[in-house]
PDB file of the backbone (N, CA, C, O) and the ligand in Angstrom, with CONECT records:
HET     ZN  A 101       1
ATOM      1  N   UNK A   1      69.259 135.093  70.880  1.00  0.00           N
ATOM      2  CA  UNK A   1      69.818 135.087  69.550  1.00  0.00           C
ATOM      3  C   UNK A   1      68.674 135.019  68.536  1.00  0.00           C
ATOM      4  O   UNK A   1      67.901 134.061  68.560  1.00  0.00           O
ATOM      5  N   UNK A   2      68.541 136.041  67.618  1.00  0.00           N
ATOM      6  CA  UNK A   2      67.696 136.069  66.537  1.00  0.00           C
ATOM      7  C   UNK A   2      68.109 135.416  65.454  1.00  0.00           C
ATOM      8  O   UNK A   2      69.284 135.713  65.238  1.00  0.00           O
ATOM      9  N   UNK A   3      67.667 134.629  64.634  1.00  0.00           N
ATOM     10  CA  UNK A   3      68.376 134.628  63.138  1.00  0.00           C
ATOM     11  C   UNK A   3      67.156 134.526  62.183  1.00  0.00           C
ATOM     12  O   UNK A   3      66.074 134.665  62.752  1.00  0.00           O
ATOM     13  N   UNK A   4      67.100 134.240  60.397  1.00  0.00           N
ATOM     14  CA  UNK A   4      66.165 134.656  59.473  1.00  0.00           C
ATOM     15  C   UNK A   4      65.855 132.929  59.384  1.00  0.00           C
ATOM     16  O   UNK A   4      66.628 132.028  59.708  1.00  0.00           O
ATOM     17  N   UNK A   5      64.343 132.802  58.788  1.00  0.00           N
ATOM     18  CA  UNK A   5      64.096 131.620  59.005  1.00  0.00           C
ATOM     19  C   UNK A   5      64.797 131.518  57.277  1.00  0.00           C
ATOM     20  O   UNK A   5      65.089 132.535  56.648  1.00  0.00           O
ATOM     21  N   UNK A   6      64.917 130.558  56.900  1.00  0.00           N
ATOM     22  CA  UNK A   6      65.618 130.265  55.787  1.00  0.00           C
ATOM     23  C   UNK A   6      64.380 130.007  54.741  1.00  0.00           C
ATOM     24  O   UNK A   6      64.780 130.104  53.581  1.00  0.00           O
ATOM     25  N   UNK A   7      63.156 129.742  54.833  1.00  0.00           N
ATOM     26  CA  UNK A   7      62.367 129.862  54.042  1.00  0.00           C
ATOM     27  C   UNK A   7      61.560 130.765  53.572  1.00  0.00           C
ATOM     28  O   UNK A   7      61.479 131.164  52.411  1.00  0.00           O
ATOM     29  N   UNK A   8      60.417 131.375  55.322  1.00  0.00           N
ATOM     30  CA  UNK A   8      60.261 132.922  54.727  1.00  0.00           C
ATOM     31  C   UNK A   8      60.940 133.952  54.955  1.00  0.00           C
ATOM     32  O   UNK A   8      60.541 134.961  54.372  1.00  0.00           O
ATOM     33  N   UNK A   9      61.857 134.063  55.621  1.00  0.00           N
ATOM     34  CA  UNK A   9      62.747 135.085  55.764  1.00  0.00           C
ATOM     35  C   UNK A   9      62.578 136.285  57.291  1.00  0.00           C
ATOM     36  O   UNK A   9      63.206 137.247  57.734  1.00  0.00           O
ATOM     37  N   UNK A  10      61.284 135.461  57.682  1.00  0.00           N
ATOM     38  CA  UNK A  10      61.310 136.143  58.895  1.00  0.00           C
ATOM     39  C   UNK A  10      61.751 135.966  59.889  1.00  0.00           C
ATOM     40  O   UNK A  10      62.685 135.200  59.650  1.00  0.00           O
ATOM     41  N   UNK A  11      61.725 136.235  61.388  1.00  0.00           N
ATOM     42  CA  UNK A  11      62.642 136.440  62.124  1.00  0.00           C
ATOM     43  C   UNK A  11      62.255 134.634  62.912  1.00  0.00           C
ATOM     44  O   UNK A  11      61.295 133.877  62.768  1.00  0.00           O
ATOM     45  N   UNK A  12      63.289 134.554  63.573  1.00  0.00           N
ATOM     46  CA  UNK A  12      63.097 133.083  64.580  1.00  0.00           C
ATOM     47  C   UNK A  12      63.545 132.946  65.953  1.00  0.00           C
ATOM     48  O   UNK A  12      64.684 133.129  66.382  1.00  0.00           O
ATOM     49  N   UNK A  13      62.665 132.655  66.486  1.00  0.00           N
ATOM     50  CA  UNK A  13      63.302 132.618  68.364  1.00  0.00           C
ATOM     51  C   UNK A  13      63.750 131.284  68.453  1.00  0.00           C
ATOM     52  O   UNK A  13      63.314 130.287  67.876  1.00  0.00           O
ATOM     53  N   UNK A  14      64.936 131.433  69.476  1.00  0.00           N
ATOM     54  CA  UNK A  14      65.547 130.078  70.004  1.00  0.00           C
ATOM     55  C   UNK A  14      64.421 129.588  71.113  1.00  0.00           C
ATOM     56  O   UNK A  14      63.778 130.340  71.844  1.00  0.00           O
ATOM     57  N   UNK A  15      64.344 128.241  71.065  1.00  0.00           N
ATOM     58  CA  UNK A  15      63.712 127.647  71.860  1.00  0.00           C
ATOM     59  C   UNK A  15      64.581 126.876  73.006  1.00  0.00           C
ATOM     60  O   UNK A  15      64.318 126.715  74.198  1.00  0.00           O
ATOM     61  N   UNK A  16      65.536 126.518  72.354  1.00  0.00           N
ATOM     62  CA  UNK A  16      66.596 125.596  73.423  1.00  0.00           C
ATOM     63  C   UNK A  16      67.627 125.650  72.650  1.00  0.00           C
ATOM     64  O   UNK A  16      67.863 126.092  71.526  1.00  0.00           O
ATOM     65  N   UNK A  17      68.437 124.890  73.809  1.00  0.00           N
ATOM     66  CA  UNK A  17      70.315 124.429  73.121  1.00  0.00           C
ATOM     67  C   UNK A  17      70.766 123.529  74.185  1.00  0.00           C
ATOM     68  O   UNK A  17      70.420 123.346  75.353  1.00  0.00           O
ATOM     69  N   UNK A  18      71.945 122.858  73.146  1.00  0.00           N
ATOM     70  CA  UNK A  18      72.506 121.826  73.582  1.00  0.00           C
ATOM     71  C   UNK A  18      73.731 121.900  73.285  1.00  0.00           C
ATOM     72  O   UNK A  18      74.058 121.930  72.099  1.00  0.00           O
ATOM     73  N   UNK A  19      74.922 121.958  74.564  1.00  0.00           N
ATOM     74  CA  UNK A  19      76.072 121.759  74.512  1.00  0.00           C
ATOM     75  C   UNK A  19      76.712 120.825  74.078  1.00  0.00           C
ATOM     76  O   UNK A  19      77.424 120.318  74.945  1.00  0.00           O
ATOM     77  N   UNK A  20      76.816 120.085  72.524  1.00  0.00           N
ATOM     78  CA  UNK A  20      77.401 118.699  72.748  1.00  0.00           C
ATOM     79  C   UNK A  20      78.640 118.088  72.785  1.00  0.00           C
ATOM     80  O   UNK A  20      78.897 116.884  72.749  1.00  0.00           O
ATOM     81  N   UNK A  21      79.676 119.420  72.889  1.00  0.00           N
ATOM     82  CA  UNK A  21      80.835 119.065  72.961  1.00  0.00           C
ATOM     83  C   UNK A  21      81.437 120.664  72.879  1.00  0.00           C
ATOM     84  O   UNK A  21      81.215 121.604  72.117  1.00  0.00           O
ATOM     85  N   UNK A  22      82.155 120.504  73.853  1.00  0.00           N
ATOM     86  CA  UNK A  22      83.041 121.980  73.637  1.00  0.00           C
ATOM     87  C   UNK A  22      83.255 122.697  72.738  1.00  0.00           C
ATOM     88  O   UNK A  22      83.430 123.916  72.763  1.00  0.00           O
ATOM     89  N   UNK A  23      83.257 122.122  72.034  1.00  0.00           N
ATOM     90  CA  UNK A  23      83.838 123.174  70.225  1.00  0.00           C
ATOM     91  C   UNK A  23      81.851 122.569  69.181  1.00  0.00           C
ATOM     92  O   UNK A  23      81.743 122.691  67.960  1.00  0.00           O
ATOM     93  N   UNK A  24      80.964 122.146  69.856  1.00  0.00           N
ATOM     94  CA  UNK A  24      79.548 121.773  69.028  1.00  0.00           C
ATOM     95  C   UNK A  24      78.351 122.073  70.177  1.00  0.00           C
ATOM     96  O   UNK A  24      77.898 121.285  71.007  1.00  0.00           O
ATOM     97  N   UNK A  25      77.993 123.484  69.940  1.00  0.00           N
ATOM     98  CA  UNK A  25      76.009 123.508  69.900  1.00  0.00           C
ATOM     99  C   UNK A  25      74.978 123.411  69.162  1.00  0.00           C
ATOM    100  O   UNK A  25      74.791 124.047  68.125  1.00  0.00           O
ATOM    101  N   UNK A  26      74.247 122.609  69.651  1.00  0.00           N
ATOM    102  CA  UNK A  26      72.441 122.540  68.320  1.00  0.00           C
ATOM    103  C   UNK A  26      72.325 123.731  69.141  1.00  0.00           C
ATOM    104  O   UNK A  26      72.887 124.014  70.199  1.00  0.00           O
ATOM    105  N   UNK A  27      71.270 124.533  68.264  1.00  0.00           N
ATOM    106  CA  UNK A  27      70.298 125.296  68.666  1.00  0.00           C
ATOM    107  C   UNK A  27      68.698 125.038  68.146  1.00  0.00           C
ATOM    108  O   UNK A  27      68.583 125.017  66.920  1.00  0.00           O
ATOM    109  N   UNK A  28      67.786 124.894  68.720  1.00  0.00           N
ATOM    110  CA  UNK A  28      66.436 124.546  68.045  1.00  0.00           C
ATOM    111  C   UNK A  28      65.943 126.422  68.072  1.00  0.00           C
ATOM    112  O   UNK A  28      66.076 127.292  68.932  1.00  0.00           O
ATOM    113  N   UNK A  29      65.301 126.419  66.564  1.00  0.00           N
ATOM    114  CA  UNK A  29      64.556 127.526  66.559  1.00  0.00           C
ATOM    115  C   UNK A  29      63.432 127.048  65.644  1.00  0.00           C
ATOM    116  O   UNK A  29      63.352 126.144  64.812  1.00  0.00           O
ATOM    117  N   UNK A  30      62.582 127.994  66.105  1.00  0.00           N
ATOM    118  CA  UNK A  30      61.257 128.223  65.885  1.00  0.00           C
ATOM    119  C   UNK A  30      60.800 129.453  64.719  1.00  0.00           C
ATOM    120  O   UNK A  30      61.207 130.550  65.101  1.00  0.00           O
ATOM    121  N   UNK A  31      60.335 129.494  63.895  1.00  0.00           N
ATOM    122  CA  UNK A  31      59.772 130.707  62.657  1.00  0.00           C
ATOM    123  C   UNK A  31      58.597 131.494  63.516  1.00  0.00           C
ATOM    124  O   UNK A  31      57.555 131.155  64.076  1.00  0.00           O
ATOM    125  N   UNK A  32      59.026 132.220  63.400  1.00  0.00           N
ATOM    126  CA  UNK A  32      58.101 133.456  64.353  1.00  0.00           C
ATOM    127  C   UNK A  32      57.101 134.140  63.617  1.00  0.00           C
ATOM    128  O   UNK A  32      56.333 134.997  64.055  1.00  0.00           O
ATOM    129  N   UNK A  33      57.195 133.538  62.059  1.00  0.00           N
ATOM    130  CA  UNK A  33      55.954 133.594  61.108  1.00  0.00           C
ATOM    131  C   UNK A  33      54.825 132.325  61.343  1.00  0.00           C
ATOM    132  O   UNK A  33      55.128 131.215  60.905  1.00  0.00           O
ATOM    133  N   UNK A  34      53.680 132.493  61.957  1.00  0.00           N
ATOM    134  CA  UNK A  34      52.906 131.270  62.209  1.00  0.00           C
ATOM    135  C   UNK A  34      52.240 130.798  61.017  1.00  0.00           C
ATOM    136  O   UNK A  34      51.897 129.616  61.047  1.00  0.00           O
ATOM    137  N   UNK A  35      51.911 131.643  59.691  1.00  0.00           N
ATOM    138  CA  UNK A  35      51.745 130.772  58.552  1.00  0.00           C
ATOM    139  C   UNK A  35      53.181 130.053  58.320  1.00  0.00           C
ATOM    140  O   UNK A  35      53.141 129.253  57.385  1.00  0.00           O
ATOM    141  N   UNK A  36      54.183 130.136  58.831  1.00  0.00           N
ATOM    142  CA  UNK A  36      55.254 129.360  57.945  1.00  0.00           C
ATOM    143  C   UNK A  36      55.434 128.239  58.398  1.00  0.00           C
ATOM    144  O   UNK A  36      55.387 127.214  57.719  1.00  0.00           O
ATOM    145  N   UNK A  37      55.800 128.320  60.312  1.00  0.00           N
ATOM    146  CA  UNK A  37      55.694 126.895  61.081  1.00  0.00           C
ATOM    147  C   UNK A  37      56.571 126.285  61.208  1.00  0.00           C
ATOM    148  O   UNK A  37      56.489 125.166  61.715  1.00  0.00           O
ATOM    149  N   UNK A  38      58.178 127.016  60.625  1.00  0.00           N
ATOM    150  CA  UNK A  38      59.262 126.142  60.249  1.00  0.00           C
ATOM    151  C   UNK A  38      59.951 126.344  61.646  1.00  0.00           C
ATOM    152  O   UNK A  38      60.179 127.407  62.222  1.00  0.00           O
ATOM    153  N   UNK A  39      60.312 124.661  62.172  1.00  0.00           N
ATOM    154  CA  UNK A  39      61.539 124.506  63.109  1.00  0.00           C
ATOM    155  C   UNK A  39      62.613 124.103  62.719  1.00  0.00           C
ATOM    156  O   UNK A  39      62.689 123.356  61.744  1.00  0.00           O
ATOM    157  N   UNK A  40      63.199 124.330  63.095  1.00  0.00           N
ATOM    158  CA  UNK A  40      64.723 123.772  62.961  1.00  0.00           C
ATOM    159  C   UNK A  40      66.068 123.705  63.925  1.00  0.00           C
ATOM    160  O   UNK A  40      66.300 124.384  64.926  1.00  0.00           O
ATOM    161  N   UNK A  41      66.742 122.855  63.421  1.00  0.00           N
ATOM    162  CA  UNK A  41      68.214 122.770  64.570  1.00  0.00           C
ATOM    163  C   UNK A  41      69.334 123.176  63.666  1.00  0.00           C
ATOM    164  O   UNK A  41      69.922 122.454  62.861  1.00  0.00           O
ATOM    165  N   UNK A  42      69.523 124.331  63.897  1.00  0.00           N
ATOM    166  CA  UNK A  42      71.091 125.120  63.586  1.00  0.00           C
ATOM    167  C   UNK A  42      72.204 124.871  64.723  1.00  0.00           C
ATOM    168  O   UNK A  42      71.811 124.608  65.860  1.00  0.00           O
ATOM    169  N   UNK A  43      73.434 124.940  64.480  1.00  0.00           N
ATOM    170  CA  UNK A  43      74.870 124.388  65.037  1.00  0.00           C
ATOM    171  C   UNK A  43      75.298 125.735  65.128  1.00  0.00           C
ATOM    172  O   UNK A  43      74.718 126.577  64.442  1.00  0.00           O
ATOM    173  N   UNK A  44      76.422 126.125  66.031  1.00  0.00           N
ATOM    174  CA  UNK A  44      77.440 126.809  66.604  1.00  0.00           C
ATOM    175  C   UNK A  44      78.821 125.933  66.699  1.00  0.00           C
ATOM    176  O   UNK A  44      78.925 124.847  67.269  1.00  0.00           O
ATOM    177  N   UNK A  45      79.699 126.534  66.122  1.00  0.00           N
ATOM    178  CA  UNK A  45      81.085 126.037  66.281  1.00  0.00           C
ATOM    179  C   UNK A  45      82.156 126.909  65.830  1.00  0.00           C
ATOM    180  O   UNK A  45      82.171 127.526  64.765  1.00  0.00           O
ATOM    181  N   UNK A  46      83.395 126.906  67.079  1.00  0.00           N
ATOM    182  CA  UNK A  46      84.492 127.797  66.708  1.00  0.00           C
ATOM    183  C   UNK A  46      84.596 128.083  65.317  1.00  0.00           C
ATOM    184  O   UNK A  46      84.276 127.108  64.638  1.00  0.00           O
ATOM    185  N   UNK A  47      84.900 128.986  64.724  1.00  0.00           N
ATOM    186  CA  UNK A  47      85.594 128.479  63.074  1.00  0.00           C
ATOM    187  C   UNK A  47      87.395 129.139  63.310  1.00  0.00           C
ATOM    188  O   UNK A  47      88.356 128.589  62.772  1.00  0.00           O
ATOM    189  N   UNK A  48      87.499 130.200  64.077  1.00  0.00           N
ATOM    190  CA  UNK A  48      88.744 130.773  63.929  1.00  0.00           C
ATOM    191  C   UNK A  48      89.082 131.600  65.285  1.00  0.00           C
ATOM    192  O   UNK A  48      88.299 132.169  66.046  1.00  0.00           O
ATOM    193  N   UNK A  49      90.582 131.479  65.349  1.00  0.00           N
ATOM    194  CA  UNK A  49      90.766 132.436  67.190  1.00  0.00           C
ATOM    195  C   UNK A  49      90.837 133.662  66.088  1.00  0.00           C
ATOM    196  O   UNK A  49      91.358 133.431  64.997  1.00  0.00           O
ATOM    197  N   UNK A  50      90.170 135.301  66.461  1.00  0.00           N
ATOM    198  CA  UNK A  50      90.800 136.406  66.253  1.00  0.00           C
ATOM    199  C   UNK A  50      92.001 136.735  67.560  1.00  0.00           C
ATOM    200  O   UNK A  50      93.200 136.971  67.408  1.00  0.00           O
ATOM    201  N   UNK A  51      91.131 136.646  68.994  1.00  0.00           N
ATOM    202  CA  UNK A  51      92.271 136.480  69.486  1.00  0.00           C
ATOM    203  C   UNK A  51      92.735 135.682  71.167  1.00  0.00           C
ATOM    204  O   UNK A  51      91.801 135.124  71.742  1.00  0.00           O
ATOM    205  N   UNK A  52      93.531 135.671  71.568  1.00  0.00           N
ATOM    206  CA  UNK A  52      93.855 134.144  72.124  1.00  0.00           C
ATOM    207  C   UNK A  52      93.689 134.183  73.444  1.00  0.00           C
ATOM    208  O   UNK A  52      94.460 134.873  74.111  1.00  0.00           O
ATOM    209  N   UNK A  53      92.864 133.597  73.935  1.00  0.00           N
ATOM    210  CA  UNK A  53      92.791 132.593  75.331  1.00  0.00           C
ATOM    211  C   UNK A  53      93.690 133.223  76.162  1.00  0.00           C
ATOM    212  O   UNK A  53      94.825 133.214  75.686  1.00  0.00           O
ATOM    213  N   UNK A  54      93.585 133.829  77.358  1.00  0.00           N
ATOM    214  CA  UNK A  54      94.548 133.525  78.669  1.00  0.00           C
ATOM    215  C   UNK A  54      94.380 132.501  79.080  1.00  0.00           C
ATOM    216  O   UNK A  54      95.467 132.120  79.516  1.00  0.00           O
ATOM    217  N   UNK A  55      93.705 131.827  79.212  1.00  0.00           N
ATOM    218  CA  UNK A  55      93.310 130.356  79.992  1.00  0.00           C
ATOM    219  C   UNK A  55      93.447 128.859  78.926  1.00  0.00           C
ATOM    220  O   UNK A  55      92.816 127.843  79.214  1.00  0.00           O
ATOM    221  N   UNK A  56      94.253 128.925  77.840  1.00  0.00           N
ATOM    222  CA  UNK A  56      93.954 128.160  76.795  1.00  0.00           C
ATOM    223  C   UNK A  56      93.825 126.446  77.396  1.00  0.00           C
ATOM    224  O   UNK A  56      94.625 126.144  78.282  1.00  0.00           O
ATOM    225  N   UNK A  57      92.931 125.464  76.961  1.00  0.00           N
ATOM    226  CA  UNK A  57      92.853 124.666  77.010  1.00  0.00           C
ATOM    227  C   UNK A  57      93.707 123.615  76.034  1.00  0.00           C
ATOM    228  O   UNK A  57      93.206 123.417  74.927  1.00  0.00           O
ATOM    229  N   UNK A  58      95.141 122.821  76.396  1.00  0.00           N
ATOM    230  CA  UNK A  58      95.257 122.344  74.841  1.00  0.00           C
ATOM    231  C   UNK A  58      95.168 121.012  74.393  1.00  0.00           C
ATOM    232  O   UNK A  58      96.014 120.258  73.913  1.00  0.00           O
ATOM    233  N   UNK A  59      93.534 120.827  74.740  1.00  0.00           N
ATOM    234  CA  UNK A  59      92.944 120.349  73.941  1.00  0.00           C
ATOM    235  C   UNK A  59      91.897 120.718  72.980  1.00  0.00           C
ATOM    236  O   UNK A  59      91.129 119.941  72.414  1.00  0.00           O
ATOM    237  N   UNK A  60      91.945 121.761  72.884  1.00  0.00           N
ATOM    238  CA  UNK A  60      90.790 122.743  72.310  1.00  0.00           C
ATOM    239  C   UNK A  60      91.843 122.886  70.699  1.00  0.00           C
ATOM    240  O   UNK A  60      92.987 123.305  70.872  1.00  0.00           O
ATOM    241  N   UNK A  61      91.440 122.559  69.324  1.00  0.00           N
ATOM    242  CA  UNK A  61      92.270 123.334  68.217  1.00  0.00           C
ATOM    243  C   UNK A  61      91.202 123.967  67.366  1.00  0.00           C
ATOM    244  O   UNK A  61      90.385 123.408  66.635  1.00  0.00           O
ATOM    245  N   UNK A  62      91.386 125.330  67.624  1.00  0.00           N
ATOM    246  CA  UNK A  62      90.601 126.262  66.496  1.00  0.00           C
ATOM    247  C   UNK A  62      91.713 126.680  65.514  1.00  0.00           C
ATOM    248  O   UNK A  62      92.882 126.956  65.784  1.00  0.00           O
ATOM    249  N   UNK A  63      91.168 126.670  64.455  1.00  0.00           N
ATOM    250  CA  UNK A  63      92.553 127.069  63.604  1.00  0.00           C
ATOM    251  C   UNK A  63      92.608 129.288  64.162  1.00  0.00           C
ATOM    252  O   UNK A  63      91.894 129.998  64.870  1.00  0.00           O
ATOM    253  N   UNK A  64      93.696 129.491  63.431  1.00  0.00           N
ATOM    254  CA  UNK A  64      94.476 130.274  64.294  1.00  0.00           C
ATOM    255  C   UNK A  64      93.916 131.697  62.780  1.00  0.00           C
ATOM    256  O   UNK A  64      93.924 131.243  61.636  1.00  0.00           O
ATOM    257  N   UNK A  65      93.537 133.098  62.938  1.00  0.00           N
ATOM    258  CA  UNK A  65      93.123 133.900  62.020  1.00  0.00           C
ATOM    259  C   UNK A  65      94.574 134.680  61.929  1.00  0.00           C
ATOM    260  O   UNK A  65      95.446 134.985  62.743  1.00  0.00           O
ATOM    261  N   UNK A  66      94.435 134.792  60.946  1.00  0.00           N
ATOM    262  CA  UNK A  66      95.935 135.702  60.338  1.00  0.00           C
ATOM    263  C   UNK A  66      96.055 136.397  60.800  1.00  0.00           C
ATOM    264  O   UNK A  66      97.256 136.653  60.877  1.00  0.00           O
ATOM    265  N   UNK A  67      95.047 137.525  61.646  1.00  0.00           N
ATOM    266  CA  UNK A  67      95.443 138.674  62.106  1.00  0.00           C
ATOM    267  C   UNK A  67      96.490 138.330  63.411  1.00  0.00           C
ATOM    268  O   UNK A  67      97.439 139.100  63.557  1.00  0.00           O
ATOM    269  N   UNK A  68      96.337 137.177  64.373  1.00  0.00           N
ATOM    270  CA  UNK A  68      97.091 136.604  65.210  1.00  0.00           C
ATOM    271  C   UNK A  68      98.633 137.077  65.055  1.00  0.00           C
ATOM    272  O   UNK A  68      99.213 136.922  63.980  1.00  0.00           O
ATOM    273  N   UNK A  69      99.382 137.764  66.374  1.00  0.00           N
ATOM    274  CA  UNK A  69     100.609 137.703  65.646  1.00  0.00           C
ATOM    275  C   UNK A  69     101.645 136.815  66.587  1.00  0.00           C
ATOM    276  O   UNK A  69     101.729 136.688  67.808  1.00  0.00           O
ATOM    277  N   UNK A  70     102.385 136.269  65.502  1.00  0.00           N
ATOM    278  CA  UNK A  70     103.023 135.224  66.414  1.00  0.00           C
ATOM    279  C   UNK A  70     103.899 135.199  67.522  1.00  0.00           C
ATOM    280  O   UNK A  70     104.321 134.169  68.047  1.00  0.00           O
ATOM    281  N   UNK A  71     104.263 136.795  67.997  1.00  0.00           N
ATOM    282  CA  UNK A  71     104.959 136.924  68.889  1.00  0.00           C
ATOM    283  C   UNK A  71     104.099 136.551  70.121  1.00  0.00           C
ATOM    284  O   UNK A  71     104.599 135.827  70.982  1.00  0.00           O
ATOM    285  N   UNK A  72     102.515 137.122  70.282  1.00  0.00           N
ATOM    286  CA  UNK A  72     101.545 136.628  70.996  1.00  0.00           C
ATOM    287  C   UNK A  72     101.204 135.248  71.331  1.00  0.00           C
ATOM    288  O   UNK A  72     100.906 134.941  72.485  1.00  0.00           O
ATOM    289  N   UNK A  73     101.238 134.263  70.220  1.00  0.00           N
ATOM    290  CA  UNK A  73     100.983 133.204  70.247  1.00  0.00           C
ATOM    291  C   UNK A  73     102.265 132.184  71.037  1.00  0.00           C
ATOM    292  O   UNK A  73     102.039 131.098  71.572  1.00  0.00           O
ATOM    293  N   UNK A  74     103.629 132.864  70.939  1.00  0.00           N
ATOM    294  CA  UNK A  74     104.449 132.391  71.464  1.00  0.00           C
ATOM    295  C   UNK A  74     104.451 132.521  73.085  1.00  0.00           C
ATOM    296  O   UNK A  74     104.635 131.563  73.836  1.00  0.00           O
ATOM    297  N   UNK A  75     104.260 133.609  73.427  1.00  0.00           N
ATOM    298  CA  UNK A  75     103.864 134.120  74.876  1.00  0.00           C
ATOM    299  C   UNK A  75     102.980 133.107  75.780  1.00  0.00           C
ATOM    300  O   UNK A  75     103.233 132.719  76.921  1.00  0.00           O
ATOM    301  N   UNK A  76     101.625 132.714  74.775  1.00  0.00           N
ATOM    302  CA  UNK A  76     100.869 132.919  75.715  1.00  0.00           C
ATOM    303  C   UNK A  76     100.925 130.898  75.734  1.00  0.00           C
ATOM    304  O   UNK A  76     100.705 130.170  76.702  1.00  0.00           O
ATOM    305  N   UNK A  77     101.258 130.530  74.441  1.00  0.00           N
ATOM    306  CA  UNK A  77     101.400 128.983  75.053  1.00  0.00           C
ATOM    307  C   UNK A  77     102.813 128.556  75.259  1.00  0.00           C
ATOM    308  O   UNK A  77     103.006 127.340  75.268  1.00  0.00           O
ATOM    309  N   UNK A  78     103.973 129.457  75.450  1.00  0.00           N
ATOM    310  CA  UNK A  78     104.563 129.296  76.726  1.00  0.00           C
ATOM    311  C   UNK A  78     104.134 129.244  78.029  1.00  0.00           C
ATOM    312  O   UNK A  78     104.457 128.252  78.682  1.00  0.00           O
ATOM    313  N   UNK A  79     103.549 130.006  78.486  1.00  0.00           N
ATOM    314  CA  UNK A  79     102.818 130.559  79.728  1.00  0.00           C
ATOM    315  C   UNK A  79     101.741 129.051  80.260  1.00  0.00           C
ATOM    316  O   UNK A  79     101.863 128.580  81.391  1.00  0.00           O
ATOM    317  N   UNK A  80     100.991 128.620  79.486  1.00  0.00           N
ATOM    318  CA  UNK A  80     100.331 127.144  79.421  1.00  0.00           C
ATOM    319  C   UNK A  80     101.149 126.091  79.242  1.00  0.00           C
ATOM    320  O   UNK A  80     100.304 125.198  79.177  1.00  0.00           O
ATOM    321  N   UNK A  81     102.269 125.512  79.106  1.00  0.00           N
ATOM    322  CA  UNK A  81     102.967 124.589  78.680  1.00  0.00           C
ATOM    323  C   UNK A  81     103.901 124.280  80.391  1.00  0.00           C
ATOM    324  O   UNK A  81     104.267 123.273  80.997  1.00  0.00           O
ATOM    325  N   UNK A  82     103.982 125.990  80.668  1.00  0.00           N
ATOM    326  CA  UNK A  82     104.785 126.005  82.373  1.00  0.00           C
ATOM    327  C   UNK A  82     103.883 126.049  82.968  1.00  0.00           C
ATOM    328  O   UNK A  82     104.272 125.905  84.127  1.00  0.00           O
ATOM    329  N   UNK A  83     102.433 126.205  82.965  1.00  0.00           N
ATOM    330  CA  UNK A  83     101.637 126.270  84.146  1.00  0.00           C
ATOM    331  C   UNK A  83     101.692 127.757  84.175  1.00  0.00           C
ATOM    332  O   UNK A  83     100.644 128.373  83.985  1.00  0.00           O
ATOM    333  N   UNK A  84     102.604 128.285  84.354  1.00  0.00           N
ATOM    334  CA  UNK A  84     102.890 130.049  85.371  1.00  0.00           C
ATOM    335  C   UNK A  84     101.302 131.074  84.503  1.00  0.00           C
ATOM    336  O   UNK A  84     100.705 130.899  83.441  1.00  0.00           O
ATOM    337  N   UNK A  85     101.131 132.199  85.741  1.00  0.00           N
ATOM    338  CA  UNK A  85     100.370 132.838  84.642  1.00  0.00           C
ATOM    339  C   UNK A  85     100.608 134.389  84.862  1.00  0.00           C
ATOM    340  O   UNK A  85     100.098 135.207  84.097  1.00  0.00           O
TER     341      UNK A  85
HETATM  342 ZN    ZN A 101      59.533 130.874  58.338  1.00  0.00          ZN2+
END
């Protein structure tokens, strides 16, 4: 995963990550500009389902994206609520 360093704008390699919870990753990156030197720990986290889980966990709540349609959503956590798949 590439992303822009937020100060000079150049590019940054991941160095590591940390799972810290199902729905929360740090990521440590590094500025791939060596005058700049900047590290940092950026986060990963769900923000929205576009679209849904066969396997849903329900303890997992991502809020749900509009495009979702609810005939789907009815299906598929029926299908999790009986076990059946
Ligand atoms: Zn930089």
């Amino acid at each position: 995963m590439k992303i822009q360093c937020p100060h000079c704008k150049s590019s940054c390699t991941n160095r590591k990550s940390n799972q810290v919870s199902p729905m929360y990753r740090e990521i440590t990156f590094t500025c791939d500009n060596l005058e700049c030197g900047h590290v940092f720990v950026a986060a990963i986290s769900p923000i929205r389902t576009i679209s849904l889980s066969s396997m849903p966990d329900l303890s997992v709540h991502i809020p749900l994206s509009s495009r979702i349609r609810k005939d789907d959503l009815v299906k598929t956590m029926g299908t999790a609520y009986s076990g059946k798949s």
